[in-house]
Structure formats: C-alpha cells, structure tokens
C-alpha positions in Angstrom: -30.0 -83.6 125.3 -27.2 -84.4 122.3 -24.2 -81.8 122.6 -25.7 -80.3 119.1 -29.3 -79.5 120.8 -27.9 -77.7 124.4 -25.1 -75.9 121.7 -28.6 -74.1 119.9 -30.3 -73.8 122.8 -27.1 -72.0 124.3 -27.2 -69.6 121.3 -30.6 -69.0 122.3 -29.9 -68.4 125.5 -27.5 -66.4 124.9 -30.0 -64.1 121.6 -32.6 -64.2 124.5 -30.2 -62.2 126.8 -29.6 -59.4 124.5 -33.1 -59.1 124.1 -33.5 -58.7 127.8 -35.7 -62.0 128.4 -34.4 -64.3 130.7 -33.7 -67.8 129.9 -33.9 -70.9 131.5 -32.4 -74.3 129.7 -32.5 -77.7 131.5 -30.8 -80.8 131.0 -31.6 -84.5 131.9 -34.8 -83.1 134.3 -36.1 -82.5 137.6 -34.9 -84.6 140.8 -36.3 -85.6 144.4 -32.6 -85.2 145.8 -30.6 -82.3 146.6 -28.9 -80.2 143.6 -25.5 -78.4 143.7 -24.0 -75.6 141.9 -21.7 -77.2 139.0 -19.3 -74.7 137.5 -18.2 -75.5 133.9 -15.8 -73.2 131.8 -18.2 -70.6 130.9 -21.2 -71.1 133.1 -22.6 -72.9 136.2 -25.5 -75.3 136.6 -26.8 -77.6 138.5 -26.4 -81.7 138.7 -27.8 -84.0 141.5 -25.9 -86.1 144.1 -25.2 -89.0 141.1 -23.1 -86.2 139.6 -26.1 -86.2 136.5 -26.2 -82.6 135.4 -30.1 -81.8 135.5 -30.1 -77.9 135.3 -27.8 -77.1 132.1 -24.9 -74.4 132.7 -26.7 -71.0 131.6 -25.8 -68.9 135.1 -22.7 -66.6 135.3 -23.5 -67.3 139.5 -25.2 -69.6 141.2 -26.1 -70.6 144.6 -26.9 -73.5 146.5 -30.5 -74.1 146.9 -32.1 -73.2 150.3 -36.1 -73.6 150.8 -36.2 -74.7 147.4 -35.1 -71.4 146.0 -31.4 -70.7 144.6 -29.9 -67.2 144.0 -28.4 -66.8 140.2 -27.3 -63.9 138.2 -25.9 -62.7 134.9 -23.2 -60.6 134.3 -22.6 -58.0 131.5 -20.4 -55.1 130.8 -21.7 -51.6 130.8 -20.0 -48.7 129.6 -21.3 -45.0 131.7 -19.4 -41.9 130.7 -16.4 -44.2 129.0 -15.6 -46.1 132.3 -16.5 -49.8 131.8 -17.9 -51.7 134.9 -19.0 -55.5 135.2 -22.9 -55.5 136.3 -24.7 -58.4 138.0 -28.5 -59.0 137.8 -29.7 -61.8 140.1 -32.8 -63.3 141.1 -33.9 -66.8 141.7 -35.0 -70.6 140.0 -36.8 -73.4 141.6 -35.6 -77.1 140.9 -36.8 -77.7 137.4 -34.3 -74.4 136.6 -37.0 -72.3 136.1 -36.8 -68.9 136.8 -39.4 -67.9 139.4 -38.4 -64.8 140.7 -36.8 -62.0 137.8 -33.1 -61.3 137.4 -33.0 -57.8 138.3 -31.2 -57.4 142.0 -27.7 -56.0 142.4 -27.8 -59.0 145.0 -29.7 -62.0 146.3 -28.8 -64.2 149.5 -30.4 -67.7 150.4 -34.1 -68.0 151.8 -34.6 -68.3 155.6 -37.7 -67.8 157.4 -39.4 -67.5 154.0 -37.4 -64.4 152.8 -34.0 -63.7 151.4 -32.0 -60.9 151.5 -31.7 -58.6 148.3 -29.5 -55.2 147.5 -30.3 -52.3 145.1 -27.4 -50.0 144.7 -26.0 -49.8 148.1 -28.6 -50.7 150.1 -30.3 -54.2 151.4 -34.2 -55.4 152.0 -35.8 -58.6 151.8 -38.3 -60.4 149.3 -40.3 -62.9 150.2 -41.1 -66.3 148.2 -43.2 -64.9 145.6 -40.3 -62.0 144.6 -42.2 -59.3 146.3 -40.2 -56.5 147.8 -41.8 -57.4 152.1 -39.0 -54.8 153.5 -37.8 -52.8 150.2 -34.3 -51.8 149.9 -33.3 -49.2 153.1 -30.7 -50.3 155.4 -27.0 -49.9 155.1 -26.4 -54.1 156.1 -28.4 -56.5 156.9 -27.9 -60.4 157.8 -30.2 -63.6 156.9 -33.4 -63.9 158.7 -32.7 -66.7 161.5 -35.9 -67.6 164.4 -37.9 -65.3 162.9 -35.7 -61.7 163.1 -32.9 -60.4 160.8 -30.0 -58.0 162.1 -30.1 -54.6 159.7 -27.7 -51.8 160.2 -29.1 -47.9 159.9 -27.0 -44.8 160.4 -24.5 -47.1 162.3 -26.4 -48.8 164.9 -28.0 -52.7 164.8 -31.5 -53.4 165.0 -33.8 -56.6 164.4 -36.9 -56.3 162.2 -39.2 -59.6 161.9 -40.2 -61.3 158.7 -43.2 -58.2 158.1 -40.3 -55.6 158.6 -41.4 -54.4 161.6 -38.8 -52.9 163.9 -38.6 -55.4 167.0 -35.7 -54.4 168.4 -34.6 -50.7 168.3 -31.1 -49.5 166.8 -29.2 -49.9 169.7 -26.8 -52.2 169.4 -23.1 -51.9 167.2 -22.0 -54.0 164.4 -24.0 -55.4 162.1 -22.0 -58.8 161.6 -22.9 -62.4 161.0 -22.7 -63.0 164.9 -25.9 -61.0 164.9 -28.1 -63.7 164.0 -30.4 -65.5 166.2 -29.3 -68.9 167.6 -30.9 -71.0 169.9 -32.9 -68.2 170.8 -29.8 -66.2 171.8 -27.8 -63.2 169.5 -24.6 -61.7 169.9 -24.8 -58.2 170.2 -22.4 -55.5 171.0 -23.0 -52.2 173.4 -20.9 -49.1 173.7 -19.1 -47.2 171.1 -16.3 -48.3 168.2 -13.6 -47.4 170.9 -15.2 -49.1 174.2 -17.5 -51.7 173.1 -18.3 -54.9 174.6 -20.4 -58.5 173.4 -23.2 -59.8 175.5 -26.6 -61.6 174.3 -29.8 -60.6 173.5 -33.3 -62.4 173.6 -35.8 -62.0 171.2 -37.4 -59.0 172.8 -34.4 -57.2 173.1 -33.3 -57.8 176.5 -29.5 -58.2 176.9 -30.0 -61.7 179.1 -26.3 -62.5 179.3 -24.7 -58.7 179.8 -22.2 -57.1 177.4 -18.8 -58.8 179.3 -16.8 -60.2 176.5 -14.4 -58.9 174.0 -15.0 -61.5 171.7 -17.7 -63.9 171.3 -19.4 -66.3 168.5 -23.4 -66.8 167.9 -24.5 -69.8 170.2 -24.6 -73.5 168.5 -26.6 -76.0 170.4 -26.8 -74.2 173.4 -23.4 -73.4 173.9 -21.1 -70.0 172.7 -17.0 -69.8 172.4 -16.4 -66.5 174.2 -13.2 -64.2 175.7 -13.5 -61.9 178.7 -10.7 -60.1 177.0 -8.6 -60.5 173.2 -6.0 -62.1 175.2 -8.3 -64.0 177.4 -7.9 -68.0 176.9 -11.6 -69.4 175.6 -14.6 -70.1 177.7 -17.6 -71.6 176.6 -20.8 -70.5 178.1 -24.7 -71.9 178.2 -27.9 -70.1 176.8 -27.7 -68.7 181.0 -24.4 -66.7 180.8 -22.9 -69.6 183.1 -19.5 -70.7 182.2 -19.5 -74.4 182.1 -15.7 -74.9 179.9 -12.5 -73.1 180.7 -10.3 -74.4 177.4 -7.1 -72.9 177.8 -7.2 -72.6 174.1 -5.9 -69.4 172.2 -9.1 -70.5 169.8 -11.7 -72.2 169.4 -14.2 -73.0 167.2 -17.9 -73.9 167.6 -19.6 -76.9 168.7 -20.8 -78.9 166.3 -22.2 -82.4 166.1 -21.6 -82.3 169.7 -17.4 -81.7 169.3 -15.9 -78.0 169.5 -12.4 -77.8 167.5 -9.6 -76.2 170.2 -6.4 -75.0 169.4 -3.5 -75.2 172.8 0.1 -75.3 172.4 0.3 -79.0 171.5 -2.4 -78.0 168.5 -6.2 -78.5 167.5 -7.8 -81.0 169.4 -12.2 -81.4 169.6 -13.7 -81.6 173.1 -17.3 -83.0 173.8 -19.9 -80.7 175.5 -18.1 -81.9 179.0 -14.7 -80.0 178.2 -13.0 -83.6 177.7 -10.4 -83.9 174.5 -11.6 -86.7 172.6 -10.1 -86.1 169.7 -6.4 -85.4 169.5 -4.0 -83.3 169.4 -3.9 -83.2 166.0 -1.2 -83.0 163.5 -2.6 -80.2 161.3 -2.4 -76.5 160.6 -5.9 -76.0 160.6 -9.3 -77.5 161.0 -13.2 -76.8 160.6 -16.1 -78.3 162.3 -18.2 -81.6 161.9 -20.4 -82.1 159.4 -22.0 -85.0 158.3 -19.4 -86.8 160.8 -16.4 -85.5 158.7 -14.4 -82.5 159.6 -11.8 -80.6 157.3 -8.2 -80.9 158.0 -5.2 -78.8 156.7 -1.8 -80.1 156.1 0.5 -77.5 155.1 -1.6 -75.9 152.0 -3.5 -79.3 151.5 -7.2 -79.8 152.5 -8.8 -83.4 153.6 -11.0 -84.7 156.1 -11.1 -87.2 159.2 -13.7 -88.6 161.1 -14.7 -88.6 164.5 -12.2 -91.2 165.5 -9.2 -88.9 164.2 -8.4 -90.5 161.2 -7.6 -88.9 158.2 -10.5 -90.8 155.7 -10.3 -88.2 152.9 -6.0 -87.6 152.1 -4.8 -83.8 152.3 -4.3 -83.1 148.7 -6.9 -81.1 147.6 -6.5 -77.3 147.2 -9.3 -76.2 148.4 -12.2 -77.4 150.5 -15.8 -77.0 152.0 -18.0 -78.7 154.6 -20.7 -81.3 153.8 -23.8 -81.0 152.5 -26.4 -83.3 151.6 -23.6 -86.0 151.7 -21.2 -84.1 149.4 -18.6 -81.7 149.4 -17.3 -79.0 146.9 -13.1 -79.2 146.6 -10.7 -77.6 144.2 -8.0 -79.5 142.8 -4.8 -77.7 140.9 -3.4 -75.1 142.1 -3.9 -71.3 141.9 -1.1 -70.7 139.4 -1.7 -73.9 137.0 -5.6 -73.3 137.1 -8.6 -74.7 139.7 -10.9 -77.0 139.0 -13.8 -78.0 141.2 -15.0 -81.0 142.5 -17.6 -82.5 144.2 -16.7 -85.7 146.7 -18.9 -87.8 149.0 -18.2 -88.8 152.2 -15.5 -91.6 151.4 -13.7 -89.0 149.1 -15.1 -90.2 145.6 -15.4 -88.2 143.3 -18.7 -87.8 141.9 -18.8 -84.8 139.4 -16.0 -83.0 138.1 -16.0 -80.0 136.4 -14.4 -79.8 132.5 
C-alpha cells in the first residue's frame, strides 16, 4: 500500500469511528508466523518476525496475539456533567486484522482455555471465542483461565469457576492475585483473614494438598514453587508434594524456568539447576529475569540486556527498557524517559528487526 492509499484509508478509518462502525485496515497481508504489537506515533499494529508491517496501525491498544485472538481497543474523550474522561472500548481481531469480536468492553485480556477475560464497569466475566458473554460480567476480580479453572473474587473471598462458569471451588480462599492460577495442577491459595493469613496449595477439587504454611509463596513452574515459611525466612523451593527439595539461602528468588531459577545471596543473583547447584554466576548485575528462549534479561545500573545460559552478556546493557522472548523476538525501549521512548523489537542475537518511527 503507497503512503497516499493507507493516508485515505486512515481518514476512513478514522470517518468510520465517528460513525460508530469499526474499522479494520491491513497492510502488506496475512502471515503463517507470529505477529507483534508495533506502536507507531499515533497508533499500533501489527508486523511479522521480518519486521514487515502486515496489520496497518489503526488501534489506540493492542495486544499480543494468544489462540489466534488479540485484544484491541479505541479511545475517545467523553464529556458527563462537564468532567471530561478518556474511555476505552475493546474487543478482539484475528490475523488478517479483522475484527471478529466487537469493540465494546471496558476491558479484554488474552484467550486461555478458549475464553478471555472481559470487564463492564467495575466488574469482570469471560467470553468465549465467538464474543459471547459464557460467565457475564459479576465478580469483583478475576484471573486468566489456566488447566481449565479461573480464580474470581466475590464479596472478598477467591473462588474457581471452570470454563461453563460453574462454581468448582467455593469462595473460600483470600486474595484474588495472579498466584491464583493453576500450574502444574497446583494453585497458590491463601487461608485465614487479611491480618493472619497464610499460603498453601490447592488441587483442582479444592483440596488444600500442600497446607497453608508459608508467608510467601509463587504459582508452581515445572513442578517446582519458590516459597518462605516466614517474610524473613531465606527461600525454599518445594515439589508438587509439599516436600522441600532446595534450601537457597537466598533473600529472593525467582522461578524456574528453562530448568534454571534466578537467586539473589549476598555475593548477588546467580541461576541454580533443579538440583540446587549455582551454575550460573554470581552475577554482576542489579537485576535479572528468567530464561526464555535461552536468553535471560540483565540490568546494569538503569540499562537492560541479555546473557545466555553460559553467563555471557550476548545482548549489551543499553537499552532502556526490556521484555522476555517471544516467538524469537523481544520488545525494548531505547531513549530515555525524559528525551522520549521508542520501541523496539530485537531477535535473539540483539538485531534489530523493526523499529518504531
């Protein structure tokens, strides 16, 4: 498309809006590969892993694709009663940019299990593939579906509903967090009230299997959870049995990933295999994330890179801001927050592949 024809069909776009249709431009056409979000000054598309922008910017949000579905919205500016307010309407495209489920959620999350999470005013339900309302809106929170159940939050307590939106776990449980997802057919869930409350792990019929003994304590990720016994506890990490197989030492950890859990000791962050044995480091940096795609973040200072599973620094620390892989590439921010961001997208030897304008 020449700049002149994606300028009219932007005005047409844009004529369409005010009308209250919902448009949906593309550029160069559909691919077999993975798509990411591509912010340009005004809106955001979508370009492939060449960098080739094959869903022309049109979105005010946009999401990474998940089951072939991503979230995108529009914003406009309402006016109620002389007080001015931003409002979102989102819904969802399919890979040739076409919209396939109607812009007209206060919110839409990524598809799991077949449904995604939605909001209407201030409360959350789930739609399923097709953009029909499975659990309309009712609960107070609610997490991504994960094995087949989603955490949702009533009147203060957790309970999990399956993919129909049947209860199949009673409110029971407090805090309705990310942690309450299930992983390896394991969720963190918390007993006892906002001033006495504890962490243990729940099956998927609701039976705590590994009781409520930890103050602190991550979803499990292949087959093993970081936990404390107490805030000031050092980190343990336990198997799908309750049975602590690593004492760390560290003051944190993070989870294990590609078989290596990030630790953080007095000497600094090091990675230990699923034995407890340091095989990488300590390391010289101020922070660090978890393996993906056999590259883990690394922050030096302020600035972001990566290294690989030897320890060596294979992307350099100069980007402002970073992400983990996915689908070989990575979304960074280069500038700075005072002189303006610009994003990025890098593959896994640090070229740069697409870069926003």
């Amino acid at each position: 498309m020449t700049f002149r024809a994606l300028r009219r069909a932007l005005a047409g776009a844009l004529a369409g809006a005010v009308l209250g249709s919902t448009p949906t431009l593309r550029a160069a056409g559909p691919t077999d590969g993975p798509l990411f979000p591509a912010p340009t000054r005004d809106k955001t598309g979508y370009v492939d892993r060449s960098g080739r922008m094959v869903i022309a910017p049109q979105w005010d949000d946009a999401e990474p694709f998940a089951e072939g579905l991503a979230a995108v919205g529009t914003r406009h500016r309402e006016t109620d009663d002389g007080v001015s307010r931003t409002v979102s309407r989102q819904g969802w495209i399919d890979r040739s940019g076409r919209v396939v489920i109607p812009l007209r959620w206060d919110g839409a999350g990524d598809f799991s299990d077949g449904r995604a999470r939605v909001k209407q005013g201030a409360k959350y339900g789930y739609v399923d593939r097709s953009g029909a309302a499975v659990v309309p809106p009712q609960y107070d929170d609610a997490a991504p579906f994960s094995e087949g159940l989603a955490a949702v939050k009533r009147d203060g307590r957790t309970g999990f509903i399956d993919t129909s939106g049947k209860l199949a776990i009673p409110f029971r449980f407090m805090r309705a967090a990310w942690i309450a997802s299930f992983k390896d057919g394991r969720a963190c869930a918390f007993e006892g009230d906002y001033d006495d409350d504890a962490a243990g792990y729940v099956d998927r019929t609701g039976a705590m299997v590994i009781p409520a003994r930890y103050a602190w304590a991550q979803p499990f990720a292949e087959g093993l959870a970081i936990v404390r016994t107490t805030l000031d506890a050092p980190i343990s990490v336990i198997d799908r049995d309750g049975r602590t197989v690593i004492e760390t030492g560290a003051g944190d950890a993070l989870s294990f990933s590609e078989g290596l859990a990030a630790v953080r000791t007095p000497a600094g962050w090091s990675y230990i295999d699923r034995s407890g044995a340091v095989v990488i480091g300590p390391l010289p940096y101020r922070h660090v994330g978890v393996f993906v795609d056999g590259r883990a973040g690394v922050c030096r200072g302020s600035a972001w890179g990566f290294i690989d599973r030897a320890g060596r620094e294979v992307i350099p620390t100069t980007w402002a801001g970073v992400s983990r892989f996915r689908d070989g590439l990575a979304r960074m921010e280069s500038g700075s927050l005072f002189g303006g961001l610009r994003v990025e997208y890098i593959d896994r030897e640090g070229r740069t592949v697409w870069r926003a304008r």
